[in-house]
C-alpha positions in Angstrom: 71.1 67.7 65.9 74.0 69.4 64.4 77.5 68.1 62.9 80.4 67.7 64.8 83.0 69.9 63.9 86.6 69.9 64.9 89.2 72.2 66.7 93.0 70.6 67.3 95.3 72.4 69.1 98.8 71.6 69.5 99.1 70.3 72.9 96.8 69.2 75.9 97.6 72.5 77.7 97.0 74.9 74.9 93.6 72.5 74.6 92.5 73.1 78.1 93.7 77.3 78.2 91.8 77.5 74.3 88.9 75.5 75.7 88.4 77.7 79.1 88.7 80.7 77.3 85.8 79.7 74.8 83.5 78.9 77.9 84.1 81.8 79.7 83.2 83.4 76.4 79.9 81.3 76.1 79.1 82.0 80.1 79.4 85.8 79.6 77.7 86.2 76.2 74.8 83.9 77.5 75.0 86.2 80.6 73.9 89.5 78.6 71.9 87.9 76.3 69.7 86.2 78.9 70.8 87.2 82.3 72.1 83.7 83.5 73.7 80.7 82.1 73.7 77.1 82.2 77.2 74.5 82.4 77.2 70.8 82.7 80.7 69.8 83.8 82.7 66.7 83.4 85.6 65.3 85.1 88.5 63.3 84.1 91.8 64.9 83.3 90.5 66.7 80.0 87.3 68.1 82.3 89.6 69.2 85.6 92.1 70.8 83.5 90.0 72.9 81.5 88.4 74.1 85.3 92.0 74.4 86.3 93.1 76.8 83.3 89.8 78.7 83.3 90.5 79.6 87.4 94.0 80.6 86.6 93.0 82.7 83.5 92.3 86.7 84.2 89.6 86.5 82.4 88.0 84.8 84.6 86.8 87.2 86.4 84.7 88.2 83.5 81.8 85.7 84.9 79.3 86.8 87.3 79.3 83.2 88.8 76.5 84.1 91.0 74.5 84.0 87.9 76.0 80.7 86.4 73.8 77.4 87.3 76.3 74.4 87.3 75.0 70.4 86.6 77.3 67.5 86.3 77.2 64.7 83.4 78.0 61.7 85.4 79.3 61.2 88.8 80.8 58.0 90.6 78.5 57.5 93.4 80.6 57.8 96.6 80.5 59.4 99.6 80.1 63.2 99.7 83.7 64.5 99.6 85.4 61.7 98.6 88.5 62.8 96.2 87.0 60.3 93.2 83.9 62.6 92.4 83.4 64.9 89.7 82.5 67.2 92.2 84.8 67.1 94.8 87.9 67.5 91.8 85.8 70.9 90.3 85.7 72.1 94.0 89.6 71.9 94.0 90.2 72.9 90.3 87.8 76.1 90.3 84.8 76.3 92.2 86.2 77.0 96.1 88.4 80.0 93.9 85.2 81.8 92.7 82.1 83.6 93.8 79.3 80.7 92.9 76.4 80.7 94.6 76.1 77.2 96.2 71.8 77.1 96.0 73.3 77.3 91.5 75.7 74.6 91.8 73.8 71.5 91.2 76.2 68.3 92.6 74.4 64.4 91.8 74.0 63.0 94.9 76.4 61.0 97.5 76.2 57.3 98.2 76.1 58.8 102.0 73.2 61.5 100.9 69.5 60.6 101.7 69.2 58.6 99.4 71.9 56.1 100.9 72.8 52.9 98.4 69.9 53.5 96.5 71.8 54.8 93.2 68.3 54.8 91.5 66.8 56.9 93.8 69.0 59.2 93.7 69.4 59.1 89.9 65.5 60.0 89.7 66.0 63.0 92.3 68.3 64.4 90.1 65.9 64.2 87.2 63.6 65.5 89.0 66.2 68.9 90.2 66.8 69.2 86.4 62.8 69.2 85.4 62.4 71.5 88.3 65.1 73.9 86.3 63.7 73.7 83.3 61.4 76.3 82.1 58.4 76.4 79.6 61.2 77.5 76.5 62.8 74.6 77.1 60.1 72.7 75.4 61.5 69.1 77.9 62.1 67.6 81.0 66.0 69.6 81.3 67.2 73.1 80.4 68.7 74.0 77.9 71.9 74.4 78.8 74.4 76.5 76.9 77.1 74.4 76.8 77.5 70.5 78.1 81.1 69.7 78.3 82.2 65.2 77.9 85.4 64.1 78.1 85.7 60.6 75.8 87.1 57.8 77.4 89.5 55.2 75.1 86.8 53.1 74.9 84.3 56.1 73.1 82.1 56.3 76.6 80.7 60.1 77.5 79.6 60.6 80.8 79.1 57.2 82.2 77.7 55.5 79.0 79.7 53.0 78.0 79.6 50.9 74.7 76.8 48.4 75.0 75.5 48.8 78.3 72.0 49.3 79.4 72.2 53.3 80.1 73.5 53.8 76.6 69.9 52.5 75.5 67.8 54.9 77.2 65.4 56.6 75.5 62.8 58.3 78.2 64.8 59.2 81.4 67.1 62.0 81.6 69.2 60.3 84.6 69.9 56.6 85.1 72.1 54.4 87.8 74.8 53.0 86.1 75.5 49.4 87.8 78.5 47.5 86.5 80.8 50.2 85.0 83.7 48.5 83.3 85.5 51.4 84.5 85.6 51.9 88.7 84.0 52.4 90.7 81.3 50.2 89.0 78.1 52.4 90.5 77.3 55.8 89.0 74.8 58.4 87.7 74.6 59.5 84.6 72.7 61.6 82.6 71.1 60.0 79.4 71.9 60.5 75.7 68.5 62.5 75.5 69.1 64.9 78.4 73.2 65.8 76.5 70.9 66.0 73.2 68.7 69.2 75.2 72.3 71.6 75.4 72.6 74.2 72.6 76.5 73.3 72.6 78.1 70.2 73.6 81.9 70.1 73.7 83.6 66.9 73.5 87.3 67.0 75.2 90.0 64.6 74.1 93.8 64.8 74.4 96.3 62.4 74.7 96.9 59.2 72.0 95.1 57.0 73.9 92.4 58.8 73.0 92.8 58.6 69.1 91.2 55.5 68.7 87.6 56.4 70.3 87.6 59.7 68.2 88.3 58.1 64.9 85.7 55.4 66.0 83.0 58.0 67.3 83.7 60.4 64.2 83.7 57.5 61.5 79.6 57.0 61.4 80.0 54.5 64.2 76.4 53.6 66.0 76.1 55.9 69.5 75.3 52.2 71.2 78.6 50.9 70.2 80.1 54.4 70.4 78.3 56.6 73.0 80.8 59.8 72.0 79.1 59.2 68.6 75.6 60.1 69.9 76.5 63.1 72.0 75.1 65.9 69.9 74.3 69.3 70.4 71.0 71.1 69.2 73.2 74.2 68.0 76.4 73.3 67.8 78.6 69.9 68.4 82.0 71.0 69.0 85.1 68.5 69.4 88.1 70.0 71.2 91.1 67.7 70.3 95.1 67.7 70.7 97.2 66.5 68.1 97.8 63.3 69.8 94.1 62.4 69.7 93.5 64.0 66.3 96.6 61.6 65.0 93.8 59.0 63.4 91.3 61.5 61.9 91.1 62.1 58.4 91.4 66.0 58.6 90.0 66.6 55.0 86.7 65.1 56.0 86.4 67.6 59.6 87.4 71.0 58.6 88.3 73.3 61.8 85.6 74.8 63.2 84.9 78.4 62.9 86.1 80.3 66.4 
């Protein structure tokens, strides 16, 4: 797994237009390199405004989003369309503005889907979409994906692990059902610290001072149980994406900026 390394900006905004500009980057040199590229997205402010500067950015266009396969991290497990998903927020921030092609854009399920109430049913169904993706390279049970994108929660959680709780733990599966969430709504899906581990790049997005706290936590040595951010690594590259106001606690002699 490789080192984190650290890129501040000055503001949240100039985070989220630096940020989309780097992954539209990443989409289109994994585009000619291989033909296609992978992106898990995240939600939360960080996740929706980086979706929201990359679909006002002319580069944009750029992308050949027909050839761009989409996952989520996490999702809160509500009914399809319901404005508290991850997906339904990406829809609005990006994806109804561009060319994807839907059978590439991979949403967990709905509390309303076919799997109804049964969050670990539909928790394995997604496993099982992502081992269905994932080709003999990819040496495990998810693709590789080019770039998996977290936002950190005050508390250090990444997708929907949260310090301490069972999910955090997992070793073997690649998506779990989250029960108890001490964030609402208490049910969701999450992929596992093993399944972020498969992406060459993972970006870790946090702006705001109420985030300084869990990145001076997660980048001190802290355990990834007590500090999930802490165990979200990525095989190439682990790449923090901070403002100033989350960067305000971090001893910048020991986290040089990261090269561009």
């Amino acid at each position: 797994m490789s080192a984190p390394q650290l890129v501040v900006h000055r503001d949240k905004e100039l985070m989220a237009q630096a940020a989309a500009a780097r992954l539209i980057t990443k989409i289109v040199d994994a585009q000619a390199a291989r033909g296609t590229a992978s992106v898990v997205l995240t939600g939360g402010r960080n996740g929706n405004g980086l979706l929201a500067a990359l679909g006002a950015s002319p580069a944009r266009d750029a992308v050949d989003w027909r050839r761009l396969d989409l996952w989520w991290g996490d999702e809160r497990f509500l009914p399809e369309g319901d404005p508290e998903r991850n997906a339904t927020q990406a829809r609005a921030a990006l994806l109804d503005q561009v060319p994807v092609d839907p059978a590439r854009v991979h949403p967990m399920p709905a509390s309303d889907g076919p799997y109804g109430s049964d969050v670990e049913a539909a928790a394995a169904a997604y496993a099982t979409a992502l081992a269905a993706a994932a080709g003999p390279e990819d040496h495990g049970p998810v693709p590789t994906f080019d770039v998996l994108m977290l936002g950190v929660g005050p508390d250090t959680h990444v997708a929907s692990l949260f310090p301490e709780h069972p999910a955090v733990r997992e070793t073997e599966r690649t998506v779990v059902g989250v029960h108890g969430a001490p964030k609402p709504p208490p049910t969701r899906i999450s992929l596992t610290l093993p399944a972020i581990r498969a992406a060459r790049e993972v970006w870790l997005l946090a702006a705001g001072e109420d985030k300084a706290n869990a990145a001076a936590i997660a980048l001190s040595g802290a355990g990834e149980v007590q500090a999930p951010a802490a165990g979200a690594r990525g095989r190439a590259r682990t790449l923090w994406l901070l403002d100033s106001a989350a960067a305000a606690q971090l001893p910048r002699e020991l986290y040089p900026p990261a090269a561009a």
